[in-house]
C-alpha positions in Angstrom: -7.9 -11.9 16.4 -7.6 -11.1 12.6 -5.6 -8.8 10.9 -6.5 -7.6 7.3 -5.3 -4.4 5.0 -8.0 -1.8 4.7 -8.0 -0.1 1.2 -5.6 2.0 0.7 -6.8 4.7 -1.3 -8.6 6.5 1.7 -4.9 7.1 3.2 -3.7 8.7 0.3 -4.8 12.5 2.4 -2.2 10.6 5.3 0.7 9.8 2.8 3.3 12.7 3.2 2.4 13.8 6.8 3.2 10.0 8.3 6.1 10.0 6.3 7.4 13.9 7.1 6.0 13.4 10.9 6.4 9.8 11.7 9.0 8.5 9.8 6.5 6.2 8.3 9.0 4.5 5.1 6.2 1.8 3.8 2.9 1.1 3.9 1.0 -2.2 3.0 -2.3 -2.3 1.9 -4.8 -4.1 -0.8 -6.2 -2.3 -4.3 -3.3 -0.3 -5.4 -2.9 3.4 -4.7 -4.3 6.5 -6.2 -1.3 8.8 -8.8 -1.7 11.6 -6.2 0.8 9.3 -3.6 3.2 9.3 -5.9 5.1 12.6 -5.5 4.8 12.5 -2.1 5.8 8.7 -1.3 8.9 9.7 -3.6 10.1 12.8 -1.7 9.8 11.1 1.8 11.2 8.0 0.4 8.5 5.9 0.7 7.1 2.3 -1.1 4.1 0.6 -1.1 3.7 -2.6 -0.7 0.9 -4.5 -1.7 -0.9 -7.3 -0.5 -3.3 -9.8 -1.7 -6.8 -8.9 -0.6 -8.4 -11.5 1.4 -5.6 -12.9 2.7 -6.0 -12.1 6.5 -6.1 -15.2 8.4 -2.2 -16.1 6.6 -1.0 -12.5 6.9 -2.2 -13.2 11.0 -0.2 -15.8 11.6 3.0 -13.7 10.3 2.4 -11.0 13.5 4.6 -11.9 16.1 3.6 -9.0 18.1 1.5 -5.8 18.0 4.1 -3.7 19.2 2.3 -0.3 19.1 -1.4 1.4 18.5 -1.9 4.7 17.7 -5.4 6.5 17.1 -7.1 4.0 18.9 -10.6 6.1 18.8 -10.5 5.1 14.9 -11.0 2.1 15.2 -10.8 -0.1 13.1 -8.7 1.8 11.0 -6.1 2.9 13.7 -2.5 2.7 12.8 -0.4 -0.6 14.3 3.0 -1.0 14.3 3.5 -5.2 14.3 6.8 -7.3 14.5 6.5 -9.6 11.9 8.2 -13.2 10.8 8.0 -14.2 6.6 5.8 -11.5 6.2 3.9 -11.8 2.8 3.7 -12.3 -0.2 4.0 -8.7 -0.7 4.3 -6.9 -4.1 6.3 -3.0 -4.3 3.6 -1.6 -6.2 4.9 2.0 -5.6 9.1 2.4 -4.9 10.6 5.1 -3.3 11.8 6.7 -6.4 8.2 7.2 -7.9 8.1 4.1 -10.3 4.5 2.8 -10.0 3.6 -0.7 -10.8 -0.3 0.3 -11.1 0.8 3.4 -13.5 2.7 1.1 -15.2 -0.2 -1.5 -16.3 -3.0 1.2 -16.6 -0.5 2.3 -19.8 0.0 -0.8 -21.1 -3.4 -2.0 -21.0 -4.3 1.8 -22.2 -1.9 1.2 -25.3 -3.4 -2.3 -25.9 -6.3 -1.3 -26.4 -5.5 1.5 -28.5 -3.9 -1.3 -30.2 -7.1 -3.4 -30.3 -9.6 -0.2 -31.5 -6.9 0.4 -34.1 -7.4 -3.2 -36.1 -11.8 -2.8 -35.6 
């Protein structure tokens, strides 16, 4: 069996109610998620972390057990709940308090180019 993150932006609709519902405090995925998880990530207390894409056959062998499936009829993109050992490397891309690593760079890279268009 293999175990790899789905992209994350098509849970954004899921953010708050698996946090307010399930108690759901992070969530790992690949490709970074959308601004609109933001506010509701921060007032559940919730962080993202995020994984490197393609990296499914090391973050398998850091499942020590699938401890729970839920929404099985989704398939493949049911939610597990796993025990895991050195699980990683993972990267907060989005912190409970609404600091957003992806925001962050789109800026910066936003403002360099400014930068850049400035000296043409």
């Amino acid at each position: 069996m293999c175990i790899g993150t789905t992209t994350s932006a098509r849970m954004v609709r899921f953010t708050e109610p698996l946090g307010a519902q399930y108690g759901v405090r992070g969530i790992c995925g690949k490709g970074g998620f959308p601004d609109e998880a933001i506010e509701p990530m921060r007032r559940q207390g919730m962080v993202y972390f995020a994984i490197v894409g393609g990296a499914a056959a090391l973050e398998t062998t850091q499942i020590e057990e699938i401890e729970q499936v839920e929404w099985e009829d989704l398939m493949p993109e049911c939610l597990w709940k796993f025990r895991v050992k050195d699980f990683g490397p993972l990267t907060v891309g989005i912190d409970a308090h609404g600091n957003s690593l992806y925001r962050d760079v789109q800026n910066a890279a936003k403002k360099k180019l400014e930068e850049l268009y400035a000296r043409l």
